[in-house]
C-alpha positions in Angstrom: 53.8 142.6 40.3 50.3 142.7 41.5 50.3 138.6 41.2 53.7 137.8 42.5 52.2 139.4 45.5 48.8 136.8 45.5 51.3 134.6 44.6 53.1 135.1 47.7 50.1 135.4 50.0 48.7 132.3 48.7 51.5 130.2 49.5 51.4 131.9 52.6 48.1 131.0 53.2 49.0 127.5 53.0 52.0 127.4 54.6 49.6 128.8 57.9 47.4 125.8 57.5 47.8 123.0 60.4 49.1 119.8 59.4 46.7 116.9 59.7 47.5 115.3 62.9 47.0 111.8 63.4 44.1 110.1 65.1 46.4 108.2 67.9 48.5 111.6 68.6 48.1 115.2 70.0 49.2 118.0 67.9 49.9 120.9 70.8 51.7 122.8 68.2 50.9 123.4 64.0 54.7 121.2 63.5 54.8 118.7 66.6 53.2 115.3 67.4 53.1 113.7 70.6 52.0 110.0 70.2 51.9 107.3 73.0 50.9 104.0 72.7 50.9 101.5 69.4 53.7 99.1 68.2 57.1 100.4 67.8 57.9 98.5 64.7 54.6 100.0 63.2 55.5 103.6 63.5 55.1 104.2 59.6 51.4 103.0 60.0 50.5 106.1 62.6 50.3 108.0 59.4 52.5 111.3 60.3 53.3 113.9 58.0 56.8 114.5 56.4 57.1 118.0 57.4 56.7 117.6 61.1 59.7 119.3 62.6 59.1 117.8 66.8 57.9 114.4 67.5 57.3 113.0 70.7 57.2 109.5 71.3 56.6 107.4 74.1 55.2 104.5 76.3 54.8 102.3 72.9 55.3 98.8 73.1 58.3 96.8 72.6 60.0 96.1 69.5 62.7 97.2 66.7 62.9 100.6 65.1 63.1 100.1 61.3 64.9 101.6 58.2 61.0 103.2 57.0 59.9 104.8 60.2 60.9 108.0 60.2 60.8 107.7 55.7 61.0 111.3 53.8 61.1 113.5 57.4 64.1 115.5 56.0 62.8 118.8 58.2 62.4 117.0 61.6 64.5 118.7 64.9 63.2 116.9 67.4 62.9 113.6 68.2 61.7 111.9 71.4 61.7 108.2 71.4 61.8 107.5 75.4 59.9 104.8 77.7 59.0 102.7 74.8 61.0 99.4 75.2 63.2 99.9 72.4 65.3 96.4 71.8 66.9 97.0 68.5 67.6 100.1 66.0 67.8 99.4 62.4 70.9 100.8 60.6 69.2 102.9 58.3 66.4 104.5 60.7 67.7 107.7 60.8 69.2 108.2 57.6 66.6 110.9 56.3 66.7 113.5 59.1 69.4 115.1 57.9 68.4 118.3 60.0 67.7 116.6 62.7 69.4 118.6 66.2 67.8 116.5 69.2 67.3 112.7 69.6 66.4 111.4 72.5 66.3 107.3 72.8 66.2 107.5 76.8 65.0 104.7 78.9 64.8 101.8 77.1 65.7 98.7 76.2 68.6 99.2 73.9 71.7 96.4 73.9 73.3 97.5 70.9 74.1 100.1 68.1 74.5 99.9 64.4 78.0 101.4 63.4 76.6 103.6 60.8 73.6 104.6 62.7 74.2 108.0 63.0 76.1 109.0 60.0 73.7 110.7 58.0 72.4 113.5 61.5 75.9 115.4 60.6 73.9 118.1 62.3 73.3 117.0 65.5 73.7 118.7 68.9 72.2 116.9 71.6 72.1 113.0 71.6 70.6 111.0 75.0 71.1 107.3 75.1 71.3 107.3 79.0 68.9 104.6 80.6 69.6 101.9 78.6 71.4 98.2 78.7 74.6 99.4 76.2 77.4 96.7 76.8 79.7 98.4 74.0 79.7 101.3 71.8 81.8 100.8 68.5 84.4 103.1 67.8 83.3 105.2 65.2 79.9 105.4 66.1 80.3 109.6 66.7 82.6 110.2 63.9 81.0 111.8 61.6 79.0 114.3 64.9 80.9 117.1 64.8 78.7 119.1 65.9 77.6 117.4 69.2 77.4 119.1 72.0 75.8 117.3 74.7 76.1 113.6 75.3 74.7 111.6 77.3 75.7 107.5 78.5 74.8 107.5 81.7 73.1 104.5 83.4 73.8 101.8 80.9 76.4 98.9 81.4 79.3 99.9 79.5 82.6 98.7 80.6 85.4 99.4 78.8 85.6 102.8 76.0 87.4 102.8 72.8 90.4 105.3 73.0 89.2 107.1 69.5 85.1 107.1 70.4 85.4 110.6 71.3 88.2 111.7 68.6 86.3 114.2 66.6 83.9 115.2 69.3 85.7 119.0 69.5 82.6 120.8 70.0 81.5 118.4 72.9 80.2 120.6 76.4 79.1 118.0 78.2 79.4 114.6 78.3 77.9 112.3 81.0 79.2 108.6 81.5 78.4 107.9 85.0 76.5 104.9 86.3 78.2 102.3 84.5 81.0 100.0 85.2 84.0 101.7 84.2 87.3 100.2 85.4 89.4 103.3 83.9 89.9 105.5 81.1 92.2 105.2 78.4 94.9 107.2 77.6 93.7 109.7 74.5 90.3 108.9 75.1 89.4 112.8 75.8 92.4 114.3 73.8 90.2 115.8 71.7 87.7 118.1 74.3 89.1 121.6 74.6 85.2 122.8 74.8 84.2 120.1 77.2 82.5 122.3 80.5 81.1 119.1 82.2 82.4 116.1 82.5 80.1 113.1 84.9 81.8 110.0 85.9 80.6 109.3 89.4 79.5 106.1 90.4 81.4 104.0 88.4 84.2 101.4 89.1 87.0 103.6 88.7 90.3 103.1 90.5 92.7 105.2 89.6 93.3 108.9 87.8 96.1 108.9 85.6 98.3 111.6 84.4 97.9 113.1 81.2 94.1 112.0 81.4 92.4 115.5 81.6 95.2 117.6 80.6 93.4 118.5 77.5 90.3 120.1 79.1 90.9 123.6 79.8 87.8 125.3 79.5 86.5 122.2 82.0 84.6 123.8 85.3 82.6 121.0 87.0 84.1 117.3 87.2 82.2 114.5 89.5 84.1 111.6 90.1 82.2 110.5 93.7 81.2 107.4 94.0 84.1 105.2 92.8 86.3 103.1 93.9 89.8 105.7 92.9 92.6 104.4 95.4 94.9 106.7 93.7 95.6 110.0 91.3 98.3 111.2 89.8 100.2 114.1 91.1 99.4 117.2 89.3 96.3 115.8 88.0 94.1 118.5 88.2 97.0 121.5 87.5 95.7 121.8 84.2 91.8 122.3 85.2 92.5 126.3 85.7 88.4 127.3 85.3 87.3 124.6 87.5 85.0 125.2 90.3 83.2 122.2 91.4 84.8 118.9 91.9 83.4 116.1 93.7 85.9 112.9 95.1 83.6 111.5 97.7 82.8 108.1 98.6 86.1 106.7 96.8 88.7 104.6 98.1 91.5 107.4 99.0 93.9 107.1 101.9 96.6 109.6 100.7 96.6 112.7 98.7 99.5 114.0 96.6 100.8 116.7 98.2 99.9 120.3 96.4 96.5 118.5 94.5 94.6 121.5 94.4 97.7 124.0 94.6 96.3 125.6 91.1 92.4 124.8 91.5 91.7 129.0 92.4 88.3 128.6 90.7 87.2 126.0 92.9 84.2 126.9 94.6 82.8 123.7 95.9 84.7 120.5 96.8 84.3 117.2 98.4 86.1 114.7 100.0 84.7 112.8 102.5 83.8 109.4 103.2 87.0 108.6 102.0 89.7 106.2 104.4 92.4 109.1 104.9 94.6 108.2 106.5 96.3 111.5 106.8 96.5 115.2 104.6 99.9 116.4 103.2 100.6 120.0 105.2 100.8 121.6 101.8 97.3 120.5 99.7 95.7 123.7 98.8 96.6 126.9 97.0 94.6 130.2 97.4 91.1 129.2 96.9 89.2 132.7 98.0 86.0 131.0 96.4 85.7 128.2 98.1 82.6 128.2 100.8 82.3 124.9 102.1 84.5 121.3 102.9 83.2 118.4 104.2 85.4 115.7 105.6 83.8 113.5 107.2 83.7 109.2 107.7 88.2 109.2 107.6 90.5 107.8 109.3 92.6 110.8 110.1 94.3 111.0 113.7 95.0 114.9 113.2 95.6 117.3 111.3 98.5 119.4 109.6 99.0 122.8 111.5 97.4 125.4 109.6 95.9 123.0 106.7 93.4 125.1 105.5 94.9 128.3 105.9 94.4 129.5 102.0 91.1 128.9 102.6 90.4 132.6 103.4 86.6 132.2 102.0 85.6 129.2 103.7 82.0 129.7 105.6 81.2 125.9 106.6 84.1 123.2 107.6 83.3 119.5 108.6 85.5 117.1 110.1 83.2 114.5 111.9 82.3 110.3 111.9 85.9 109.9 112.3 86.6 108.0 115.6 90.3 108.2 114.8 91.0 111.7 115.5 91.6 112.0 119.1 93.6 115.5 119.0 93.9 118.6 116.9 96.9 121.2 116.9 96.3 124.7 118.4 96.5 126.5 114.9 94.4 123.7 113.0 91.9 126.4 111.9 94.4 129.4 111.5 93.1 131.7 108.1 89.5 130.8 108.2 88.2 134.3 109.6 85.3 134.0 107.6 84.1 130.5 109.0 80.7 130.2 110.1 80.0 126.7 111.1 82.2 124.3 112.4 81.6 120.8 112.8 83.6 118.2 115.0 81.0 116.0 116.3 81.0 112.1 116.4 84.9 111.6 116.4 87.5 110.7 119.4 88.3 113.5 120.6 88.9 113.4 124.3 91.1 117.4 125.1 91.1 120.2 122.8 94.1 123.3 122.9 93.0 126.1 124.7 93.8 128.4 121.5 92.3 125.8 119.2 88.9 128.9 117.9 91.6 131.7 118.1 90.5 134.2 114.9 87.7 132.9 113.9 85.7 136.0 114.8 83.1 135.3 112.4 82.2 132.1 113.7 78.0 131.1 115.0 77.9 127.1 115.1 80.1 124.9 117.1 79.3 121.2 117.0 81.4 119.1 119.7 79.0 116.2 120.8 79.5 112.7 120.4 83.3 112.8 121.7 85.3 112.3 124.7 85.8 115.6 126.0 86.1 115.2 129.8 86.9 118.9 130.3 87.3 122.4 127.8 89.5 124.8 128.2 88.5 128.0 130.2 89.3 130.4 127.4 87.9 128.0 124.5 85.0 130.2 123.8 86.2 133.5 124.8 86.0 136.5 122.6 83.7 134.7 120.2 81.5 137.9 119.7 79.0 135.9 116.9 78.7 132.3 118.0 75.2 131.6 119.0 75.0 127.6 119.4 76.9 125.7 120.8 76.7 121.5 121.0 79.0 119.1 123.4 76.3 116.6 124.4 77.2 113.4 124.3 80.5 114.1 125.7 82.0 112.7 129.5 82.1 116.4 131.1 81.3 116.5 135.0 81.8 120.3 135.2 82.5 123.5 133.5 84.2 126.6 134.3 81.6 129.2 135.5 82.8 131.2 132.6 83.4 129.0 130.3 80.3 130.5 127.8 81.4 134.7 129.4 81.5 137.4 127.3 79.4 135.7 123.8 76.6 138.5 123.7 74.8 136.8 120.7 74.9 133.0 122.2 71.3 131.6 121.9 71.8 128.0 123.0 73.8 125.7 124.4 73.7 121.6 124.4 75.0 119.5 127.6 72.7 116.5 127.4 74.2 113.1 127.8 77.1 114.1 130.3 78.3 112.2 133.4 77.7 115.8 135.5 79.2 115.5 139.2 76.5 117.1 141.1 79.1 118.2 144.1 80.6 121.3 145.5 82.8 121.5 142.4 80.0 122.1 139.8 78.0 124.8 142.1 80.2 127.7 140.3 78.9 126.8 136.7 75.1 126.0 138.2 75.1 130.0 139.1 76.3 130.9 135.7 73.3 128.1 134.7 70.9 129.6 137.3 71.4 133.2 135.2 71.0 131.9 132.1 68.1 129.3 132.5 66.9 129.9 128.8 70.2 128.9 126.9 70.4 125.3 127.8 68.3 123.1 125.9 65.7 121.6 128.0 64.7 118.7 124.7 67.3 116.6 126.4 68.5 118.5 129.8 71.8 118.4 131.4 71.0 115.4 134.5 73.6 114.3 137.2 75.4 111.3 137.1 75.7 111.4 141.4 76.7 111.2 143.7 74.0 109.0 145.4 70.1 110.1 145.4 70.8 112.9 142.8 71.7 110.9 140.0 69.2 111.3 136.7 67.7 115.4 138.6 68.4 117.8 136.2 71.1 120.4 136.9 68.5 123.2 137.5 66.5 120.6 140.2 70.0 121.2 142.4 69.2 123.3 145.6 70.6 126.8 145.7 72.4 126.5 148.9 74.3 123.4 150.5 75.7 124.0 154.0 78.5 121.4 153.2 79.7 123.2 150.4 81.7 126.5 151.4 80.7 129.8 150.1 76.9 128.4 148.6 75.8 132.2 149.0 78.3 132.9 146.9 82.2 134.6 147.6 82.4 137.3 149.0 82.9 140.3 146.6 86.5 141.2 148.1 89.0 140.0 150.3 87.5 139.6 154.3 89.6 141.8 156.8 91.5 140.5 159.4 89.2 139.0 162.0 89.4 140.8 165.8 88.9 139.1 168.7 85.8 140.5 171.0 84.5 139.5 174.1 80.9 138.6 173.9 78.5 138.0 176.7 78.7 134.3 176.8 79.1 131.1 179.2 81.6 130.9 181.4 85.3 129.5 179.8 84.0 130.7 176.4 85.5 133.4 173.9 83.5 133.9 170.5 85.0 135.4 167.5 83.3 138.7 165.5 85.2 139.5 162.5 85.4 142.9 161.7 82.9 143.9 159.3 79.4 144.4 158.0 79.5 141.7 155.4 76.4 139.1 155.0 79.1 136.2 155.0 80.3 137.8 158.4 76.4 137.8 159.8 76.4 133.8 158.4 79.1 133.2 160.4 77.3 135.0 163.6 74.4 132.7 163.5 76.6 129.4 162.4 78.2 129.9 165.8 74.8 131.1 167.4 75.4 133.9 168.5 73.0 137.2 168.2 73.4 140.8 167.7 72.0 143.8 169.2 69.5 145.4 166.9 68.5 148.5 168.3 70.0 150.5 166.2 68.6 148.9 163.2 64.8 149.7 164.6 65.5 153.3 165.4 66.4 153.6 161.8 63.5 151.8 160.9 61.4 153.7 162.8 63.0 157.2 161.6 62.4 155.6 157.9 58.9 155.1 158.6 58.4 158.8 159.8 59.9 160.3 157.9 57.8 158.5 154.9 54.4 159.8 156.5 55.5 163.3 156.8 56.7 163.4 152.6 53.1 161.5 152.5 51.1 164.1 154.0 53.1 166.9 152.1 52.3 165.6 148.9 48.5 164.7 149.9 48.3 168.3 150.8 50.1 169.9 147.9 47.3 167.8 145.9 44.5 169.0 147.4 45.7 173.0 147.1 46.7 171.9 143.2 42.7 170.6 142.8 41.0 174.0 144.0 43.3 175.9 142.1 41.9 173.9 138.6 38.2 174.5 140.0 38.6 177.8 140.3 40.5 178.4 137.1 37.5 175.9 135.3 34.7 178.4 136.8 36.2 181.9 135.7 37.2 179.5 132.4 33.0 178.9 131.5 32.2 182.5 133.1 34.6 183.9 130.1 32.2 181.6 127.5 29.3 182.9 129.0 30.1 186.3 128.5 31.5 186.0 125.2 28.7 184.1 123.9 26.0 187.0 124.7 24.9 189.3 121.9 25.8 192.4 121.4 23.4 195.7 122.5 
């Protein structure tokens, strides 16, 4: 017993003891090797042990991997072969890491593979050939990886895929073939990828989506096809995607969508579609996606928009429709459903009107952006009720005046942009400068609202405008009700004349007095004065002299107050 037990700790001992590392290499770890440097077809010579179960290899120079350089490492995990100009893999180079989970052959110069290359790493999980000049993979070069989970392909030159390359790959999660020139995918090719969770194809050459195509990836939740050149996809394509959430079609070549595309996506949470050339949306193209937070549609060629598009959209915080000089109207229920939106953005497209109704319901909403149309007026009750917006942008636009209450009642607004307009400086704008004269710190001053004219006022700022302009009626304002009927009164005055009082106290009716230059009798108005004034000095001299009474009354109460302390503080007889 007693030497089973040395026997034990001995071998214990031993197994404790750090492997020699090699001279040209860093051992971090007692079982890795990270080596940099030295000839890649001279691996065997770096002298590393058998039992190392991570290597790291990189930045060595270029040249073939051979059949002897990784010779007797039956326990190695981890390989890392990236950065080193790898040209050419010999067939039998892997064949003794038969435990071997990670290899990593990023990044260099790789053109081709053996077909039996990776027959003997049955245990493999994670495989990155991504960065490297692949023109063709053979078909059966994954066969026998069963247990692959991760692949990457990405950034490499491949141009066609064999229908079977990815038959036995059923425990595949991810798999990553963007960055290539991919034309289209073959029927069957991902038949066999009921695990797959991730599937990249963006920037390829792809120009169509086919039927049938993904219809075996149920347990798929993010797919990126941006980046493409997809004219067209199938109807129903996505239906049987149910636990996908992030999708990405931007920067493709799309001008129509089927109708009802996304009718069973409920899991989506984010989505894109812009830069695309639509040319119009189908008025049925989502189903209930309560997830979904933001969509960006911008660079179309859309004219409008379906009533009441996005109405499933109940979640939607952000919405983008802009860069698309086509759209020149919207109808009055376009945004109807989005209650929760927070930012909406319709800058840099044609539009020159806008429905009065057009914000109706979207309580929630803080961010308008409306610059860079052609919006010559906005509807008085665009903005109304908007309890939460606090920015709003239409610079850039071809206003020449607002309604003086076209920004009333938006308690939380915190700027507004008007830069870049063709303002008429007349009569007609003065009722928005006195909104604009009470709110001098919401317009932004970066690039200030200037007038257009007429004449010398052209390029002053809207704030530089005089308050009051005897050619423009009313400049003290209206007057706060209707005026009475004005009597007729006979005034002192030249002979053949008859002046005109109305009947009132009003300052507009006093305006009117000296317009016509007449002048009142103020007597009245000084004996009141005067009264005032007396009446002033007597409370004056009341309160001086209830002061003074108050300030002998604390003296006195301070002297008996240290008297007290005095006598208290004597001693006793």
């Amino acid at each position: 017993m007693l030497r089973s037990t040395l026997l034990c700790a001995a071998l214990g001992l031993l197994r404790a003891q750090p492997f020699p590392c090699p001279p040209a290499c860093k051992c971090v770890f007692r079982d890795a090797a990270q080596c940099s440097g030295g000839d890649v077809a001279r691996l065997a010579e770096l002298g590393l042990p058998a039992n190392l179960t991570h290597i790291l290899l990189f930045r060595m120079g270029h040249g073939a991997l051979q059949n002897h350089s990784f010779s007797g490492m039956t326990v190695l995990q981890r390989l890392m072969l990236s950065d080193s100009h790898i040209v050419a893999i010999a067939p039998g180079t892997f064949h003794d890491l038969i435990k071997l989970k990670t290899l990593r052959l990023s990044r260099n110069k790789i053109t081709h593979l053996p077909a039996a290359l990776l027959d003997k790493i049955v245990l493999l999980e994670q495989l990155f050939l991504d960065r490297n000049e692949l023109k063709d993979i053979d078909q059966n070069m994954f066969h026998k990886l069963v247990n692959l989970q991760e692949l990457f392909l990405n950034q490499n030159q491949l141009s066609f895929l064999p229908a079977r390359l990815f038959t036995n790959l059923g425990n595949l999660k991810l798999l990553d073939l963007s960055e290539n020139n991919l034309t289209h995918l073959p029927q069957g090719l991902l038949g066999a990828q009921a695990k797959l969770e991730k599937l990249v194809l963006h920037s390829n050459q792809l120009i169509s989506l086919d039927a049938g195509l993904l219809s075996r990836l149920r347990a798929l939740k993010e797919l990126q096809l941006d980046r493409n050149h997809i004219r067209s996809i199938a109807s129903g394509a996505f239906d049987p995607l149910r636990s996908l959430s992030y999708l990405t079609l931007s920067r493709n070549h799309l001008e129509f969508l089927p109708s009802a595309l996304f009718l069973y996506s409920h899991n989506l949470t984010f989505l894109t579609l812009f830069e695309n050339p639509l040319e119009e949306l189908p008025e049925v193209l989502f189903g209930e996606l309560a997830g979904l937070r933001e969509l960006w549609l911008n660079c179309t060629r859309l004219r409008t928009l379906p009533a009441a598009a996005f109405r499933a959209l109940s979640g939607l915080r952000e919405f983008g429709l802009t860069l698309s000089p086509r759209l020149s109207a919207l109808p009055e229920d376009a945004f109807r459903g989005l209650g929760a939106l927070q930012v909406l953005a319709l800058h840099s497209n044609g539009l020159a009107a806008l429905p009065g109704a057009l914000l109706r319901g979207l309580d929630g909403l803080r961010r308008v952006s409306l610059r860079h149309n052609r919006l010559r007026a906005l509807p008085r009750a665009l903005f109304h009720h908007l309890r939460s917006l606090e920015r709003i942008e239409l610079e850039h636009n071809q206003l020449e005046a607002l309604p003086s209450d076209a920004f009333a009642d938006l308690p939380r607004l915190a700027e507004v942009l008007l830069g870049h307009n063709p303002w008429r400086c007349d009569c007609g704008l003065r009722p928005f400068l006195a909104w604009l004269r009470r709110h001098p710190g919401l317009v932004g001053r970066a690039e200030p609202p200037r007038c257009r004219g007429p004449g010398p006022r052209a390029g002053l700022p809207l704030w530089a405008l005089p308050e009051e302009e005897p050619q423009c009626p009313g400049t003290r304002g209206p007057p706060p009700r209707p005026a009475p009927a004005p009597t007729r009164v006979a005034l002192p005055a030249a002979p053949g004349h008859t002046a005109w009082v109305p009947d009132g106290s009003e300052p507009w009716a006093r305006t009117q007095l000296v317009a016509q230059g007449q002048r009142q009798d103020h007597s009245l108005f000084w004996g009141l004065y005067f009264l005032l004034l007396a009446t002033q000095a007597v409370i004056t001299g009341i309160i001086v002299f209830a002061m003074i009474k108050l300030g002998r009354l604390f003296r006195r109460l301070i002297r008996e107050r240290e008297l007290l302390f005095e006598s208290v503080g004597k001693p006793c007889n």
